[in-house]
C-alpha positions in Angstrom: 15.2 -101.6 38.5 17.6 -99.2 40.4 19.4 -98.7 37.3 16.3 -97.6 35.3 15.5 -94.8 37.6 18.1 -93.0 37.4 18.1 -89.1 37.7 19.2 -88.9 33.8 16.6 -91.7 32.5 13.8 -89.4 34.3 14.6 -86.6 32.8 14.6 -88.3 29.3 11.1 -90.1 30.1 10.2 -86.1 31.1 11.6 -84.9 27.7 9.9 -87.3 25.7 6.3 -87.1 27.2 6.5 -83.3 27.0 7.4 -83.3 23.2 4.5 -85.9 22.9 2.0 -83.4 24.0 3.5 -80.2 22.6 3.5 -82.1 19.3 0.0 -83.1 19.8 -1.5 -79.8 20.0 0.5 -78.2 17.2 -1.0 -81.4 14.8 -4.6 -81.0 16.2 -4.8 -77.1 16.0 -6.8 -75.5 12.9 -6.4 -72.9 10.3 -7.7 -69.6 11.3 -8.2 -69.1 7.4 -10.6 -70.7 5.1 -8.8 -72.5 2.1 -11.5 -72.2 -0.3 -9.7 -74.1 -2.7 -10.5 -72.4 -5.6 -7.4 -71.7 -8.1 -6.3 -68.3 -10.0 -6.7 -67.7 -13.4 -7.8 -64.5 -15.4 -10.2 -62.3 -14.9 -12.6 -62.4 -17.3 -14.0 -58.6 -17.7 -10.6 -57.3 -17.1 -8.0 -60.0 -18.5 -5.7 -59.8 -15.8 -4.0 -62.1 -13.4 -5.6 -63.2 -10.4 -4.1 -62.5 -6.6 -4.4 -64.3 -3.8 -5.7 -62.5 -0.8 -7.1 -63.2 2.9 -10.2 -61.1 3.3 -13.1 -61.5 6.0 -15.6 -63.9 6.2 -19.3 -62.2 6.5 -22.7 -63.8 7.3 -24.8 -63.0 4.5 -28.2 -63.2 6.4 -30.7 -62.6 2.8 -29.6 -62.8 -0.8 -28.8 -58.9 -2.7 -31.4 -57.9 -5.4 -31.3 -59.6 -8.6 -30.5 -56.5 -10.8 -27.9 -55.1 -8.3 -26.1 -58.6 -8.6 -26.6 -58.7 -12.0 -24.7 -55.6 -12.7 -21.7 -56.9 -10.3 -21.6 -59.8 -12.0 -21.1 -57.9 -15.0 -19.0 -55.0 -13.5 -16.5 -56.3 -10.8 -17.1 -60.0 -11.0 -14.0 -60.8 -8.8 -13.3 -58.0 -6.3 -13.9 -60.7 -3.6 -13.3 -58.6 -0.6 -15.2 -60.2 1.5 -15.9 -64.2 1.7 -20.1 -64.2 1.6 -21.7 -67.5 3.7 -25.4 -67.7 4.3 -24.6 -69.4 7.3 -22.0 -70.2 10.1 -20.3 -73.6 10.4 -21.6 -75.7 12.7 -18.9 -78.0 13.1 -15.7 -77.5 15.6 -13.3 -77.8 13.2 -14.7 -74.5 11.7 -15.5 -72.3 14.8 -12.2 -70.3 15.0 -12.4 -69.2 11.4 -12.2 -65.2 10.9 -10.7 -64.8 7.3 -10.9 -67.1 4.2 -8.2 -67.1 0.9 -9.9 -65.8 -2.2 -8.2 -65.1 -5.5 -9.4 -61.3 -6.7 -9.2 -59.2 -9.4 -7.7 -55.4 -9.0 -9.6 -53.9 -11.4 -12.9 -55.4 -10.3 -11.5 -54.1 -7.0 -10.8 -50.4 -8.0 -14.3 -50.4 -9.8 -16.2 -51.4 -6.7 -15.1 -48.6 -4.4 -15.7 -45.9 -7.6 
């Protein structure tokens, strides 16, 4: 038993249940973006090449007027620069999320701010 605790033998029992925890809480930490999992492509007003961007994440307490969301849909379909919910997660897994991945379009970008 003596020669188990020795002062080097400690130290590596020490070592090893440190590391244990510090690579505990690096596995169990979450994203503090959204992956929404949707893939790029092409836009379909515009023809061009989707990016990838992190934008907010906004609570989108009642839903916009039909005809003005017809006309985006039909203007700047993907200028995605904000991620709409209706509602917050409920869930822990979800409750440090700020920001979400979306794949825009820059034209449908430019003609939302004109």
């Amino acid at each position: 038993m003596k020669r188990f605790l020795t002062p080097r033998n400690i130290l590596i029992l020490v070592v090893v249940v440190v590391a244990f925890f510090v690579i505990k809480n690096q596995l169990r930490t979450t994203p503090e973006v959204l992956v929404t999992g949707s893939k790029g492509g092409e836009c379909p007003v515009h023809g061009i090449r989707l990016r990838l961007d992190t934008v907010p994440i906004v609570v989108q307490l009642n839903e916009p007027d039909s005809l003005t969301a017809a006309q985006a849909r039909a203007t700047f379909p993907l200028s995605n620069d904000s991620f709409y919910i209706l509602q917050w997660f409920k869930d822990d897994e979800h409750k440090n999320l700020s920001k979400a991945e979306v794949w825009y379009c820059s034209a449908c970008r430019e003609a939302k701010i004109i």
